[in-house]
N, CA, C and O atoms as a GROMACS GRO file, in nm:
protein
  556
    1UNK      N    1  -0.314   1.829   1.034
    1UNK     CA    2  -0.359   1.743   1.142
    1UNK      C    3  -0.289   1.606   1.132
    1UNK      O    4  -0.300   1.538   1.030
    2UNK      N    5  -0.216   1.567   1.240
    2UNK     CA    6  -0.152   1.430   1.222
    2UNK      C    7  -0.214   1.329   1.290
    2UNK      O    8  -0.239   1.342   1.410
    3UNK      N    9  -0.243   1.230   1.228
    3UNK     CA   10  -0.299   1.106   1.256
    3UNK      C   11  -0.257   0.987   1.318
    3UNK      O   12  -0.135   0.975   1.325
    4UNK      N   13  -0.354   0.858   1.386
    4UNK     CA   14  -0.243   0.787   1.391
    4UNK      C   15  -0.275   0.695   1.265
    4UNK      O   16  -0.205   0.594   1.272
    5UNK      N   17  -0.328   0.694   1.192
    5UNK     CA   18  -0.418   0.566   1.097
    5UNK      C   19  -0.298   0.634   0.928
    5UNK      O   20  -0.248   0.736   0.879
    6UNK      N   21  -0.306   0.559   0.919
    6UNK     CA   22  -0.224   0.531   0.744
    6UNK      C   23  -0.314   0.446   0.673
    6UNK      O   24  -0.414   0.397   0.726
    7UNK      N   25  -0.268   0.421   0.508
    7UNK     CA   26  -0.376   0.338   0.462
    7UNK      C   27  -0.233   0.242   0.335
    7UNK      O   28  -0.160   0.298   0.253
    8UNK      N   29  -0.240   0.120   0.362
    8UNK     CA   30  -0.151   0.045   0.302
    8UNK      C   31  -0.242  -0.034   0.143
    8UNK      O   32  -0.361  -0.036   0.114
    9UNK      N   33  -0.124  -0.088   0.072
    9UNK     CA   34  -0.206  -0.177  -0.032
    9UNK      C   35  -0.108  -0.306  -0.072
    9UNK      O   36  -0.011  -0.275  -0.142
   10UNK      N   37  -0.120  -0.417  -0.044
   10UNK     CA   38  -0.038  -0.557  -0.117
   10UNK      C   39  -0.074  -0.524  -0.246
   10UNK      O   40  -0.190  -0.523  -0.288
   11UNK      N   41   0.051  -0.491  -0.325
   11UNK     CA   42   0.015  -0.477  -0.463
   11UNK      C   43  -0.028  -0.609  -0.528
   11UNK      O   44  -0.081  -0.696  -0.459
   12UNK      N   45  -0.001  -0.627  -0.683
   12UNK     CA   46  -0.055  -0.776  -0.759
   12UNK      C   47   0.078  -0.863  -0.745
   12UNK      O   48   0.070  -0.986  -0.742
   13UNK      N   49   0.200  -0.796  -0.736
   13UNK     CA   50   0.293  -0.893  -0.731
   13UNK      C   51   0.340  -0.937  -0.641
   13UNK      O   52   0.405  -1.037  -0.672
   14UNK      N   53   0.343  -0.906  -0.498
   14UNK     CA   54   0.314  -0.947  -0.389
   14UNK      C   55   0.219  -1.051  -0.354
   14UNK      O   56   0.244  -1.158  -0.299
   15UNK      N   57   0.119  -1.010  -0.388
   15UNK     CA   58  -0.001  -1.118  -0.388
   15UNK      C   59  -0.008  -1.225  -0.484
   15UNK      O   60  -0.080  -1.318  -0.450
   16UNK      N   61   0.058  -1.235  -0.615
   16UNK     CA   62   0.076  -1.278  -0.706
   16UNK      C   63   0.201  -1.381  -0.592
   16UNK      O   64   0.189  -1.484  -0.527
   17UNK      N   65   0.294  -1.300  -0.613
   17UNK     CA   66   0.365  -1.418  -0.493
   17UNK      C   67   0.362  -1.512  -0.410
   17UNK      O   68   0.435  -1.611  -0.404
   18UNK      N   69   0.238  -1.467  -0.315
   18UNK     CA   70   0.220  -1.592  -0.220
   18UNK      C   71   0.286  -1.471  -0.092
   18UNK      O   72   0.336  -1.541  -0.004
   19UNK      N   73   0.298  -1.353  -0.062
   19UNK     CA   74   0.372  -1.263  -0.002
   19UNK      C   75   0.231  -1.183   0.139
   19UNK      O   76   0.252  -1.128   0.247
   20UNK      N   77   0.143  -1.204   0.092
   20UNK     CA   78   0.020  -1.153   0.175
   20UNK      C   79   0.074  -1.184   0.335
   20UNK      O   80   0.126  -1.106   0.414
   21UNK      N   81   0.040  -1.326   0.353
   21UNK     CA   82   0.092  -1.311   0.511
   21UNK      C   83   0.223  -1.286   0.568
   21UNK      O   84   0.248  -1.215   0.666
   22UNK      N   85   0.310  -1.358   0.492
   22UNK     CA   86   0.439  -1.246   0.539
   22UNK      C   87   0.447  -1.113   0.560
   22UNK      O   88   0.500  -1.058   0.656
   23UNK      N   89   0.393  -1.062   0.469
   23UNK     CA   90   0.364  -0.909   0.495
   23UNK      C   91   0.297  -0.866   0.594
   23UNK      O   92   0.329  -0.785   0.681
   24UNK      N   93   0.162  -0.948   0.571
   24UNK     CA   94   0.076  -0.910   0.724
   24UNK      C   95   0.154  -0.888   0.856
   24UNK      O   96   0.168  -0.792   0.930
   25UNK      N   97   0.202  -1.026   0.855
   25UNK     CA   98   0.287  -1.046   0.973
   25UNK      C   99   0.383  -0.912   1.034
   25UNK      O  100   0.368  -0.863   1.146
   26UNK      N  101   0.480  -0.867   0.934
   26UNK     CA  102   0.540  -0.797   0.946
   26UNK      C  103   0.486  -0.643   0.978
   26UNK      O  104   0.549  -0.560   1.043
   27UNK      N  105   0.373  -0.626   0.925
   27UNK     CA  106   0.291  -0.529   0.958
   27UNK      C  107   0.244  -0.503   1.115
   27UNK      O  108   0.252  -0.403   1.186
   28UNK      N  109   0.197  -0.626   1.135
   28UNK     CA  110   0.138  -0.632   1.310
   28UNK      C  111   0.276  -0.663   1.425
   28UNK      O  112   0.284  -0.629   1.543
   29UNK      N  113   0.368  -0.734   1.348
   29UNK     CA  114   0.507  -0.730   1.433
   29UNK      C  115   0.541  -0.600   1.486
   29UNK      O  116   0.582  -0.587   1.601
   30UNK      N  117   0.520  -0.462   1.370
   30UNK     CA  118   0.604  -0.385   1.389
   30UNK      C  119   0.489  -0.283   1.506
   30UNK      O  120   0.508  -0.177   1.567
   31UNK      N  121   0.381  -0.367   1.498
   31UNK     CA  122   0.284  -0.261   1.638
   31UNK      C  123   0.177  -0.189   1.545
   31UNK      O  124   0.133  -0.080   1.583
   32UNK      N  125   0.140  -0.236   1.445
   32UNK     CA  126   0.031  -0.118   1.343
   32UNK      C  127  -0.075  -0.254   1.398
   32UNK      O  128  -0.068  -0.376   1.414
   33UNK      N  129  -0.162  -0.159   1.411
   33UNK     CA  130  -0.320  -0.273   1.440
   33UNK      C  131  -0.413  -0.274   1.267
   33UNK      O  132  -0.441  -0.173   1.203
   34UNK      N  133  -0.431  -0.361   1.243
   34UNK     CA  134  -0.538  -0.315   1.145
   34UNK      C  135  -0.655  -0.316   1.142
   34UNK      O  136  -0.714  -0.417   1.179
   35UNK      N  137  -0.723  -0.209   1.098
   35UNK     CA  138  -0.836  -0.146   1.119
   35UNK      C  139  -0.946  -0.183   1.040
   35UNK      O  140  -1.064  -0.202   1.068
   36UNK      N  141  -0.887  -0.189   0.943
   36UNK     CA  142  -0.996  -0.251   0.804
   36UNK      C  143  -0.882  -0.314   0.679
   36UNK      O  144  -0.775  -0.263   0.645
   37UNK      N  145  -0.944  -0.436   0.629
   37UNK     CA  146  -0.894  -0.528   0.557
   37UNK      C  147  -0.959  -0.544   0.416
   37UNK      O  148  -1.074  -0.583   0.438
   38UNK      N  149  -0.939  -0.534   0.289
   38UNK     CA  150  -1.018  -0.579   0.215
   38UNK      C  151  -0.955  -0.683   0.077
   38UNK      O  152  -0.860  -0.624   0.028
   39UNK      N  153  -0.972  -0.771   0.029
   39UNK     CA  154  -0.868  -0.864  -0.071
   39UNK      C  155  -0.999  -0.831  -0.189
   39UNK      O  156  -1.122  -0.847  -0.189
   40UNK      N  157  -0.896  -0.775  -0.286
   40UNK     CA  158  -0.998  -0.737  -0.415
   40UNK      C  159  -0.908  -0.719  -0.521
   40UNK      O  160  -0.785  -0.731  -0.528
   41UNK      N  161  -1.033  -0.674  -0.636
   41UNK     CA  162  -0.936  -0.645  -0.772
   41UNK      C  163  -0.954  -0.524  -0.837
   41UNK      O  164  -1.071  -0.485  -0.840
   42UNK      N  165  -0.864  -0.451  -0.893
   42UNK     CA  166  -0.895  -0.305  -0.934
   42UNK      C  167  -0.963  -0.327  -1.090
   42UNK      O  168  -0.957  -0.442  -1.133
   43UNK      N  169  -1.000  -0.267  -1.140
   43UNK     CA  170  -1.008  -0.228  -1.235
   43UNK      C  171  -0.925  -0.165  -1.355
   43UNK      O  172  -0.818  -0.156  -1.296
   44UNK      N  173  -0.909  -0.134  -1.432
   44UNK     CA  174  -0.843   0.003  -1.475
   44UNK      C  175  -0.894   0.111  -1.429
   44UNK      O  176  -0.838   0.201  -1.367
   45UNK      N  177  -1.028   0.101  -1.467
   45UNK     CA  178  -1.126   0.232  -1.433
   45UNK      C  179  -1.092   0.324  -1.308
   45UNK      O  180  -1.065   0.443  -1.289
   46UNK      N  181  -1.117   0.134  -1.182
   46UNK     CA  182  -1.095   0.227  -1.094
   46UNK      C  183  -0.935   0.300  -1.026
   46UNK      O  184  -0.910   0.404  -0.966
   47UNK      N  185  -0.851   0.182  -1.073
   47UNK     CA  186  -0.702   0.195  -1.094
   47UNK      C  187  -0.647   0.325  -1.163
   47UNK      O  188  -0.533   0.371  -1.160
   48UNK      N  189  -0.723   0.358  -1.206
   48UNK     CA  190  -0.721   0.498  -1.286
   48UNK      C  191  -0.768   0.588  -1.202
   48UNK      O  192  -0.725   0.704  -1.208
   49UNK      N  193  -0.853   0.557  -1.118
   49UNK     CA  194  -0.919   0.688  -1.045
   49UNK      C  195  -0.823   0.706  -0.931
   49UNK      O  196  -0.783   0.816  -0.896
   50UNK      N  197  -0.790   0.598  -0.876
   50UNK     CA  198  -0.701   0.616  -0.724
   50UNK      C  199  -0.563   0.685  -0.748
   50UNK      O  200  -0.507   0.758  -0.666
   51UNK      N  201  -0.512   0.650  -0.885
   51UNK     CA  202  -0.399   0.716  -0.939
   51UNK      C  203  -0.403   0.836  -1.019
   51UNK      O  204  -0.307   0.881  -1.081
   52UNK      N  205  -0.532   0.893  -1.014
   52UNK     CA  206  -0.546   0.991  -1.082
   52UNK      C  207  -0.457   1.097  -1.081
   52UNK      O  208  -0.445   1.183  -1.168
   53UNK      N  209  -0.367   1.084  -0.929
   53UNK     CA  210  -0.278   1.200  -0.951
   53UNK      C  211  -0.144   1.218  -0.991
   53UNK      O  212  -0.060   1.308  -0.984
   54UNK      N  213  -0.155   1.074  -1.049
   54UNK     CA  214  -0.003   1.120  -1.145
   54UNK      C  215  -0.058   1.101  -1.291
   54UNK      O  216   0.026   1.049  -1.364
   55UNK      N  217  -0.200   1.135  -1.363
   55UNK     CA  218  -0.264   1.124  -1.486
   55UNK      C  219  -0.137   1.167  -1.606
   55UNK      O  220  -0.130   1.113  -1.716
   56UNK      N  221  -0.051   1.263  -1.562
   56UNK     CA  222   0.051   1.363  -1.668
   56UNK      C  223   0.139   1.276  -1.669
   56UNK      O  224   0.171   1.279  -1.788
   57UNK      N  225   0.219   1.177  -1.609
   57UNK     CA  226   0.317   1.145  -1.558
   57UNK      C  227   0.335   0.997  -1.681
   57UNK      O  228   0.244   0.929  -1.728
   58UNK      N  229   0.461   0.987  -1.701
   58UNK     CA  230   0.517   0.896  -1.801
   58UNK      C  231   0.512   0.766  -1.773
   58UNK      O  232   0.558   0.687  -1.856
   59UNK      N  233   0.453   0.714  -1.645
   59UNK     CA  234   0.438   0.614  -1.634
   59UNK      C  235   0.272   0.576  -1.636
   59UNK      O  236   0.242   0.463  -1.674
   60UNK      N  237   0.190   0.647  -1.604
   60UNK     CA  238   0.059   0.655  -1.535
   60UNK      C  239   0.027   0.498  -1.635
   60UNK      O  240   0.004   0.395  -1.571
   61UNK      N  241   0.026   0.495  -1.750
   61UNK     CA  242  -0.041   0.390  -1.783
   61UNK      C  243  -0.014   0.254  -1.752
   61UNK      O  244  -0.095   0.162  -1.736
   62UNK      N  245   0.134   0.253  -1.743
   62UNK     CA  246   0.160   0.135  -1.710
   62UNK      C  247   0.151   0.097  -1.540
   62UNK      O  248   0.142  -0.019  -1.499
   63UNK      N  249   0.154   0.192  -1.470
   63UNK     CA  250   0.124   0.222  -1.319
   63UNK      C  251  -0.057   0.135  -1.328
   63UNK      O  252  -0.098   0.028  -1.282
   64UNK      N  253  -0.091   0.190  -1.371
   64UNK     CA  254  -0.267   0.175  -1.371
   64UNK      C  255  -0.291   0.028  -1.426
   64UNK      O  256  -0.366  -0.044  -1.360
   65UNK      N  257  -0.206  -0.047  -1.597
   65UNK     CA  258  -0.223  -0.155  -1.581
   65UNK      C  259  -0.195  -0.255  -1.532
   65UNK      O  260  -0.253  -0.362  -1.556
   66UNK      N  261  -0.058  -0.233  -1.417
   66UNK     CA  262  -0.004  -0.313  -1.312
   66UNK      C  263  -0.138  -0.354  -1.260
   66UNK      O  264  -0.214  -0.445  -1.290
   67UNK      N  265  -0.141  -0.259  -1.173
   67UNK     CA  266  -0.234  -0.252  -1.059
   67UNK      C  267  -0.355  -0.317  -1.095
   67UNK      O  268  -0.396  -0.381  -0.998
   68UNK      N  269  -0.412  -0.325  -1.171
   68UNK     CA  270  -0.546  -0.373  -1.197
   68UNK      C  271  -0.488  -0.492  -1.290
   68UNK      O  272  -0.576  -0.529  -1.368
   69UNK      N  273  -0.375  -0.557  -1.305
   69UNK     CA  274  -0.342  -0.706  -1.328
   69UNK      C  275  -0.390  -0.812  -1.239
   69UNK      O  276  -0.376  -0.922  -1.290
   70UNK      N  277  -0.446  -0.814  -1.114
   70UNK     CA  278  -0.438  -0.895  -1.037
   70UNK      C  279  -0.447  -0.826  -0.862
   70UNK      O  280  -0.395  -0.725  -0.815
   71UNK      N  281  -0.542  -0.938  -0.796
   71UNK     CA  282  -0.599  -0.893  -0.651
   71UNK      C  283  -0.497  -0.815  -0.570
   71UNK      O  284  -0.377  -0.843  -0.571
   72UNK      N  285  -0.538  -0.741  -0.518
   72UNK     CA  286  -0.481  -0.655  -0.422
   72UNK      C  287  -0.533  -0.643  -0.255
   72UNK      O  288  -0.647  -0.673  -0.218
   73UNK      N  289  -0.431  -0.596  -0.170
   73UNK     CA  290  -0.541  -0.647  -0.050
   73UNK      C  291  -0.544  -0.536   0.019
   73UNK      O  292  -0.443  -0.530   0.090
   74UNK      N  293  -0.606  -0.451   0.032
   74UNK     CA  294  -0.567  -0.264   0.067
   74UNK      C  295  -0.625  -0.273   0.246
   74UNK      O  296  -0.711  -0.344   0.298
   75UNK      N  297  -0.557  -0.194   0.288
   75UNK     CA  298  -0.570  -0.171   0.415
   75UNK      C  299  -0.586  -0.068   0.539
   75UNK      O  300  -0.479  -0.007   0.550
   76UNK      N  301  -0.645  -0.040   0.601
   76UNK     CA  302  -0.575   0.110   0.714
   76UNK      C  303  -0.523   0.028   0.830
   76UNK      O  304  -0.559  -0.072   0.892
   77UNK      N  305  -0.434   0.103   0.832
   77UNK     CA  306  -0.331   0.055   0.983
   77UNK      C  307  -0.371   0.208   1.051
   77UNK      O  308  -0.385   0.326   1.018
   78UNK      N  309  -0.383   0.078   1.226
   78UNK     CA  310  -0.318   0.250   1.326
   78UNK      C  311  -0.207   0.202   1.379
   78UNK      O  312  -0.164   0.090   1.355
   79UNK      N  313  -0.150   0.290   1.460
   79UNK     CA  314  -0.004   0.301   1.568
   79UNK      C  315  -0.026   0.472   1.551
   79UNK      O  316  -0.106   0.545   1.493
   80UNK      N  317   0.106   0.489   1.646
   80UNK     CA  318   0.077   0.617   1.703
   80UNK      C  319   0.232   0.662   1.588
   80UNK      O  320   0.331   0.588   1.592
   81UNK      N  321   0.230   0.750   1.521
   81UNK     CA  322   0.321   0.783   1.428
   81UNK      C  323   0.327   0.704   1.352
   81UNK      O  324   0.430   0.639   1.332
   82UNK      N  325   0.211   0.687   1.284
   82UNK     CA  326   0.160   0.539   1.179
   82UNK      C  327   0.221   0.600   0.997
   82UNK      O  328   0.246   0.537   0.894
   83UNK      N  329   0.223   0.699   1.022
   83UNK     CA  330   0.284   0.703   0.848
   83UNK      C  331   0.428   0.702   0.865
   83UNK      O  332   0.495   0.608   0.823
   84UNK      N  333   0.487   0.819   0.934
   84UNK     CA  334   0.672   0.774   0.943
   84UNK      C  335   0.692   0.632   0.948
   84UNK      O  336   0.774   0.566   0.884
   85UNK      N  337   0.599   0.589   1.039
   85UNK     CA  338   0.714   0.452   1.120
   85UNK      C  339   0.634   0.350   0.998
   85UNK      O  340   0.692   0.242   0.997
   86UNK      N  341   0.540   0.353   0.915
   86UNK     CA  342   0.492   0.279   0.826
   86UNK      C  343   0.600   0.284   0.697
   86UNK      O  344   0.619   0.183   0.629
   87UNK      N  345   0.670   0.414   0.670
   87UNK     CA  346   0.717   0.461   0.544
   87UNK      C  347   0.887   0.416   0.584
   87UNK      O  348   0.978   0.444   0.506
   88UNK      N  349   0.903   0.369   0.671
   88UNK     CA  350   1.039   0.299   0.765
   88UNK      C  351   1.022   0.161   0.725
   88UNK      O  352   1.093   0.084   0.660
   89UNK      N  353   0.860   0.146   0.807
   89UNK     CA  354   0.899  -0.061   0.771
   89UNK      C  355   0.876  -0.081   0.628
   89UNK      O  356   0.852  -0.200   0.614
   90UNK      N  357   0.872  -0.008   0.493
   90UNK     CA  358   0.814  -0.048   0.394
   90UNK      C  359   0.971  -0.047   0.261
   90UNK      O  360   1.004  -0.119   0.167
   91UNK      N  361   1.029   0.080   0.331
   91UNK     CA  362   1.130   0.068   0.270
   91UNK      C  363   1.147   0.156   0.141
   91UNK      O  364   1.048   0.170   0.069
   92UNK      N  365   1.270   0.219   0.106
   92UNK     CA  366   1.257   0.268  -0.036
   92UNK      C  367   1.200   0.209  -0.146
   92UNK      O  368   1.210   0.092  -0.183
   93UNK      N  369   1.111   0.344  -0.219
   93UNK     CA  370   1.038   0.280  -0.388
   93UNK      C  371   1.087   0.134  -0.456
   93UNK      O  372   1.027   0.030  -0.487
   94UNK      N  373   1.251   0.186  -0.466
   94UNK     CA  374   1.323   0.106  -0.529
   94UNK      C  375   1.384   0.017  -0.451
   94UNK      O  376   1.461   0.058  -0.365
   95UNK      N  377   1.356  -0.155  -0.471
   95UNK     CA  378   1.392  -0.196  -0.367
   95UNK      C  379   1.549  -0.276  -0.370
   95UNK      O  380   1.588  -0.378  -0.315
   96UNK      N  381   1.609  -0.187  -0.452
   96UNK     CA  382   1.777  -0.224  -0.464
   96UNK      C  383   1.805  -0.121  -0.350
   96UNK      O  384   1.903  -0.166  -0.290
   97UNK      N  385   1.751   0.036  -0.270
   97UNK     CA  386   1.813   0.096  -0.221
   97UNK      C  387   1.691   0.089  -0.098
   97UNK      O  388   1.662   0.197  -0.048
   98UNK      N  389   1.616  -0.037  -0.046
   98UNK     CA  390   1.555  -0.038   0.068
   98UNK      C  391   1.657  -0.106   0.172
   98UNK      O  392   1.735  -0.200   0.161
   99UNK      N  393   1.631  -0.039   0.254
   99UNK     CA  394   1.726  -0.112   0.379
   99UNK      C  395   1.690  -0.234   0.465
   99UNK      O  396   1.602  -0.229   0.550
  100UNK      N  397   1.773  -0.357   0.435
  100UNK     CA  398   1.734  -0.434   0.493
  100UNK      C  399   1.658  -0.473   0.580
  100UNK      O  400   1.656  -0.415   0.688
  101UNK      N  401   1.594  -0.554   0.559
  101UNK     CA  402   1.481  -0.602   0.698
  101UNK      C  403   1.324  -0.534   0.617
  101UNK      O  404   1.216  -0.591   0.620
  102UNK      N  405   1.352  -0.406   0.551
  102UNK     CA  406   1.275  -0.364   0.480
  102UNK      C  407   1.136  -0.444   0.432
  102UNK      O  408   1.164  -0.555   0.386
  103UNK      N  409   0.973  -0.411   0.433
  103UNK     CA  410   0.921  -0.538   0.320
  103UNK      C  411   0.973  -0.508   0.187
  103UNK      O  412   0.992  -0.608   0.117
  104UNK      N  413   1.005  -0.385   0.129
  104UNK     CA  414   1.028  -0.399   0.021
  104UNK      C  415   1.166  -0.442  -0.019
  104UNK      O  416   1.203  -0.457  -0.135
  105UNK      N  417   1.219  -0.454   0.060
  105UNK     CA  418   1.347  -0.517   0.062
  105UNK      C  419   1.366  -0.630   0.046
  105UNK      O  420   1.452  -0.673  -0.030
  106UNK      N  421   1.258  -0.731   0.142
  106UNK     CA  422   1.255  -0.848   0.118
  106UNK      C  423   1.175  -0.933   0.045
  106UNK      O  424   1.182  -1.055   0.028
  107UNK      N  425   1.089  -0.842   0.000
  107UNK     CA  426   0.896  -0.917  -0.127
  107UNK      C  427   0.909  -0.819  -0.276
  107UNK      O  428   0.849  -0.876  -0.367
  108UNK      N  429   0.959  -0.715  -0.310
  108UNK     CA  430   0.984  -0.659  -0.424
  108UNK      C  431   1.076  -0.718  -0.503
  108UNK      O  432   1.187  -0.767  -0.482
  109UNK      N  433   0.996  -0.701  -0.615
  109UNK     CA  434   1.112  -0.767  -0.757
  109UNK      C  435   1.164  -0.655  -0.829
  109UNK      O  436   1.252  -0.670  -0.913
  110UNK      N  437   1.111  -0.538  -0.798
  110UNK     CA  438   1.166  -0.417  -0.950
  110UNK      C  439   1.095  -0.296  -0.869
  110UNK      O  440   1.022  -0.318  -0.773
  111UNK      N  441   1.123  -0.170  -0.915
  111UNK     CA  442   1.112  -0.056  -0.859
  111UNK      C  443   0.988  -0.005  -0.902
  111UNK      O  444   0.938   0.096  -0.853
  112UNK      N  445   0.916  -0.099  -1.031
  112UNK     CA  446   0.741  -0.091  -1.060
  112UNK      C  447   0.696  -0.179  -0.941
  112UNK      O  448   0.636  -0.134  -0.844
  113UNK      N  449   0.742  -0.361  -0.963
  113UNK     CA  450   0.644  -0.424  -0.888
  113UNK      C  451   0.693  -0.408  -0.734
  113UNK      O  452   0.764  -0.496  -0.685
  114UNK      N  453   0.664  -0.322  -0.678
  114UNK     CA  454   0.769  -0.287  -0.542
  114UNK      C  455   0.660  -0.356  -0.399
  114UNK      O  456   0.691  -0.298  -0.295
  115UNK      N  457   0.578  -0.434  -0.383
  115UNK     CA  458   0.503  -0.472  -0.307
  115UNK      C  459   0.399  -0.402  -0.206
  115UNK      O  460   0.304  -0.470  -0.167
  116UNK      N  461   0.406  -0.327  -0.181
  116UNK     CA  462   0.321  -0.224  -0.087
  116UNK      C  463   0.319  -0.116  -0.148
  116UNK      O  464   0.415  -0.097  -0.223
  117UNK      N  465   0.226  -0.020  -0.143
  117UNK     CA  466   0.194   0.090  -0.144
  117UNK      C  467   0.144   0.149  -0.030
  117UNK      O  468   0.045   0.110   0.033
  118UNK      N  469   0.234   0.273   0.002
  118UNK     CA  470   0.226   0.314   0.182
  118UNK      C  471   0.196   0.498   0.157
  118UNK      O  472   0.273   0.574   0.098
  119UNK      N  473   0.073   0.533   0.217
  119UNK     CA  474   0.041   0.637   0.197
  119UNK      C  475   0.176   0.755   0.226
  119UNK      O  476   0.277   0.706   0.278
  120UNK      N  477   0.177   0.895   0.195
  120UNK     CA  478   0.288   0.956   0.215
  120UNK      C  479   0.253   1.081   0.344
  120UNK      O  480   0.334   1.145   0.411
  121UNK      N  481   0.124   1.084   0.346
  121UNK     CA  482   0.084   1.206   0.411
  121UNK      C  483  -0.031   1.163   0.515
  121UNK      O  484  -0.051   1.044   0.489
  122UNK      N  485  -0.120   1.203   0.625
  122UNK     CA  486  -0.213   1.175   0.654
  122UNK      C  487  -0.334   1.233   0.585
  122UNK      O  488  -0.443   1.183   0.612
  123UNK      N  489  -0.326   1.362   0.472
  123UNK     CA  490  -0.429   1.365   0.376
  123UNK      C  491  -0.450   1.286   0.302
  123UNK      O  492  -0.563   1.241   0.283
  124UNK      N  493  -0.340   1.248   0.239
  124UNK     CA  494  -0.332   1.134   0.162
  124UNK      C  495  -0.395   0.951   0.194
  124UNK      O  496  -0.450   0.862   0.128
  125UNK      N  497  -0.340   0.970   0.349
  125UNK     CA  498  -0.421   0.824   0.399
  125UNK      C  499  -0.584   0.837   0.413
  125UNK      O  500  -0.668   0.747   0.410
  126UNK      N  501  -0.599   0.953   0.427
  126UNK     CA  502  -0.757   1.009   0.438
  126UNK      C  503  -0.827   0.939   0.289
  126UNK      O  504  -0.897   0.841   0.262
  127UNK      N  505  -0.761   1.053   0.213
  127UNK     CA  506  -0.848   1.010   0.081
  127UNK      C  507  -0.862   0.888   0.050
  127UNK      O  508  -0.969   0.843   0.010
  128UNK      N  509  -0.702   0.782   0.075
  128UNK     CA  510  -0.668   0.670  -0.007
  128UNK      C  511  -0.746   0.532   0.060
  128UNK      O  512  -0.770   0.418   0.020
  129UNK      N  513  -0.777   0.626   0.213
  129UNK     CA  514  -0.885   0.511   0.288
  129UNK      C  515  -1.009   0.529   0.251
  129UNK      O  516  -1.080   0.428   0.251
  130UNK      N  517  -1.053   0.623   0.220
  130UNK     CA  518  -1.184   0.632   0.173
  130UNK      C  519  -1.219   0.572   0.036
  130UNK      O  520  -1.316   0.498   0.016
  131UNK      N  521  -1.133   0.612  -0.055
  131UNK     CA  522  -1.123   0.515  -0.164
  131UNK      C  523  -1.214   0.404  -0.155
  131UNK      O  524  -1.325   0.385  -0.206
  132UNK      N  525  -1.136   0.328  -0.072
  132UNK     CA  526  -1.185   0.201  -0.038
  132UNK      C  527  -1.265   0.164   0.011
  132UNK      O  528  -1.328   0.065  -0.027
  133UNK      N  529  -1.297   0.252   0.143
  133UNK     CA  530  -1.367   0.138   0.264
  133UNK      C  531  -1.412   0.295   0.350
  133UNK      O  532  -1.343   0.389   0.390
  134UNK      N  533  -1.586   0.261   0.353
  134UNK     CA  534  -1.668   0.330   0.420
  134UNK      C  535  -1.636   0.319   0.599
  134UNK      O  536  -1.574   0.236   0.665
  135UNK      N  537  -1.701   0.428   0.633
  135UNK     CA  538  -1.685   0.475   0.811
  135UNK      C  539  -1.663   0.325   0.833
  135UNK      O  540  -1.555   0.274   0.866
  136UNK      N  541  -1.815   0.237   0.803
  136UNK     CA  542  -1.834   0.146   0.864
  136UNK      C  543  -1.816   0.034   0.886
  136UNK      O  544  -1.855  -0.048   0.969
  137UNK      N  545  -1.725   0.035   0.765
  137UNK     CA  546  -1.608  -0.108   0.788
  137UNK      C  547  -1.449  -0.072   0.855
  137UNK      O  548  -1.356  -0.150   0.834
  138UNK      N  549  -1.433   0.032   0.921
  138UNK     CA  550  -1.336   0.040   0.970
  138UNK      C  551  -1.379  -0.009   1.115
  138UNK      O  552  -1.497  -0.014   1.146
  139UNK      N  553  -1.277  -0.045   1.200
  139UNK     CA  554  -1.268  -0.048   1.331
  139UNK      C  555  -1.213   0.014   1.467
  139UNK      O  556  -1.240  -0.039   1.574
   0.00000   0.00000   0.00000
């Protein structure tokens, strides 16, 4: 089932930056409305739970203590082809091979602290919005 809603996150170094409204900006420039907003801080615990699915994976720990270094501001966007055209304005992982204009092109320092986190699937925006934020803070 394809959606139009995605679910975004300003990582800590982004936000750590001073990068929040630039980003915003660039977000609503490109036509995504946002739906629900929240500025918070992970945990490990819970930084651990949202990433639970790379638990095997050689980075997971250091993935998990990024993330729960410092506030994060997680989000659902709509537009109509909201994950392609989201996974376009955000730019490759690594932001030596994001294409200009890119956010991660222009707010990433390293291919860990890469500034956004942009869902990949609309199951994925499902779960990763729920995570967060009940029916009833969406809009």
């Amino acid at each position: 089932m394809t959606t139009n809603r995605t679910f975004t996150m300003i990582k800590p170094d982004a936000v750590a930056n001073g990068h929040i409204g630039a980003i915003i900006n660039d977000i609503t420039a490109a036509g995504f409305k946002i739906v629900a907003m929240k500025y918070t801080k992970l945990t490990e615990e819970t930084a651990g739970q949202f990433y639970a699915v790379h638990a095997a994976r050689p980075f997971y720990k250091d993935l998990v203590s990024f993330m729960s270094s410092g506030p994060i501001v997680a989000m659902i966007l709509e537009k109509d082809n909201a994950i392609e055209d989201f996974r376009t304005l955000i730019g490759a992982t690594n932001p030596a091979d994001a294409a200009e204009g890119t956010i991660r092109n222009k707010y990433a320092v390293s291919i860990d602290a890469n500034a956004v986190h942009g869902s990949d699937s609309d199951e994925n925006a499902q779960i990763e919005g729920d995570f967060f934020f009940t029916a009833a803070e969406r809009f």
